[in-house]
C-alpha positions in Angstrom: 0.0 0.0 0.0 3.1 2.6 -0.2 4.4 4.5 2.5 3.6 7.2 4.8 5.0 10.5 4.3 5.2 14.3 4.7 3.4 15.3 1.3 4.0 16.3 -1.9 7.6 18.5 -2.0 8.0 21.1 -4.5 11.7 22.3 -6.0 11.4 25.3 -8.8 15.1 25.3 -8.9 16.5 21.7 -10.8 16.4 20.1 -7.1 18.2 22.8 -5.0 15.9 23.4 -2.7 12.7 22.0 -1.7 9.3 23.4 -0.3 6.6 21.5 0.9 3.1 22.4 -0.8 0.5 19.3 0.4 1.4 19.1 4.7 1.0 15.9 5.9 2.6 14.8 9.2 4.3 11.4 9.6 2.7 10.9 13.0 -0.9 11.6 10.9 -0.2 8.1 8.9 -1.2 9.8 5.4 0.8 9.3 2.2 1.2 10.2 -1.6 -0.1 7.0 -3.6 -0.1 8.0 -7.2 0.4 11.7 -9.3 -0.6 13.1 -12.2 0.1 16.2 -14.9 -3.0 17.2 -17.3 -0.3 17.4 -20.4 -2.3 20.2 -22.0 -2.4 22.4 -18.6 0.6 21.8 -16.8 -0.4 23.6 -13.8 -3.3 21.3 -12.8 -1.6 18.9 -11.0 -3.6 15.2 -9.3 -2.7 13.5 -6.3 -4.0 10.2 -4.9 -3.4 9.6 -1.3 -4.4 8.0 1.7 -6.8 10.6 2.4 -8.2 11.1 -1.0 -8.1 12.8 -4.4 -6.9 16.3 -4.0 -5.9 18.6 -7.0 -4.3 22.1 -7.4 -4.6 24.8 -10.5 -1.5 26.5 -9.9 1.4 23.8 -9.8 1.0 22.4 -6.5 0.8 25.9 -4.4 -2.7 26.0 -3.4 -4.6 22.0 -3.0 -7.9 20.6 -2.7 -9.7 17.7 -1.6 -12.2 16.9 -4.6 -12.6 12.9 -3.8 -12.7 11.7 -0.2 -12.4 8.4 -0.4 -9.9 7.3 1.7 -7.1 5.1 0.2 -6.8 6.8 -2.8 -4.2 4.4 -5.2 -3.7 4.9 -8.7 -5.0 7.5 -11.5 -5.1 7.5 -15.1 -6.1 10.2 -17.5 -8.5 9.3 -20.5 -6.1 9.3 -23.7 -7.6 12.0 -25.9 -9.6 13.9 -23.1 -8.2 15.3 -20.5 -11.4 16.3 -18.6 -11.8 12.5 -17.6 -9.8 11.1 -14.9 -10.0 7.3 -14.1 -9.2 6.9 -10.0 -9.4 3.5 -8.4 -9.3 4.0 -4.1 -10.7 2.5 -0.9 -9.8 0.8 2.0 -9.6 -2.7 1.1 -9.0 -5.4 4.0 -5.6 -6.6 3.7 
């Protein structure tokens, strides 16, 4: 099921130095499943995670929940249309 994490981490300089634009907390057992770039606007960024589907307009900066699902785990973009977004989540027993 992946890992628990801080969030999503944002570097606008090749790697040099990093900013973190999605908080999580470790001690908050969330995590980053799955991401995803609409390749026609490159600003609207997807994230599946642990807590749901959020999604931000302006490359990460600013993010909302839009699916709250919990154990959010893999997302696909329909070839050809970029307006549908496939996501597969819950919480399925192990």
């Amino acid at each position: 099921r992946g890992f628990y994490g801080i969030g999503i981490l944002k570097s606008i300089d090749g790697g040099v130095t990093w900013s973190q634009v999605l908080n999580f907390t470790q001690s908050n057992l969330e995590g980053v499943n799955d991401m995803i770039i609409n390749p026609l606007k490159p600003s609207t960024v997807y994230a599946a995670t642990t807590d749901g589907l959020y999604r931000s307009f302006n490359s990460g900066e600013n993010w909302t929940r839009i699916h709250s699902v919990l154990m959010t785990m893999d997302l696909a973009m329909k070839p050809g249309d970029t307006s549908t977004l496939f996501v597969a989540s819950g919480n399925l027993p192990e």
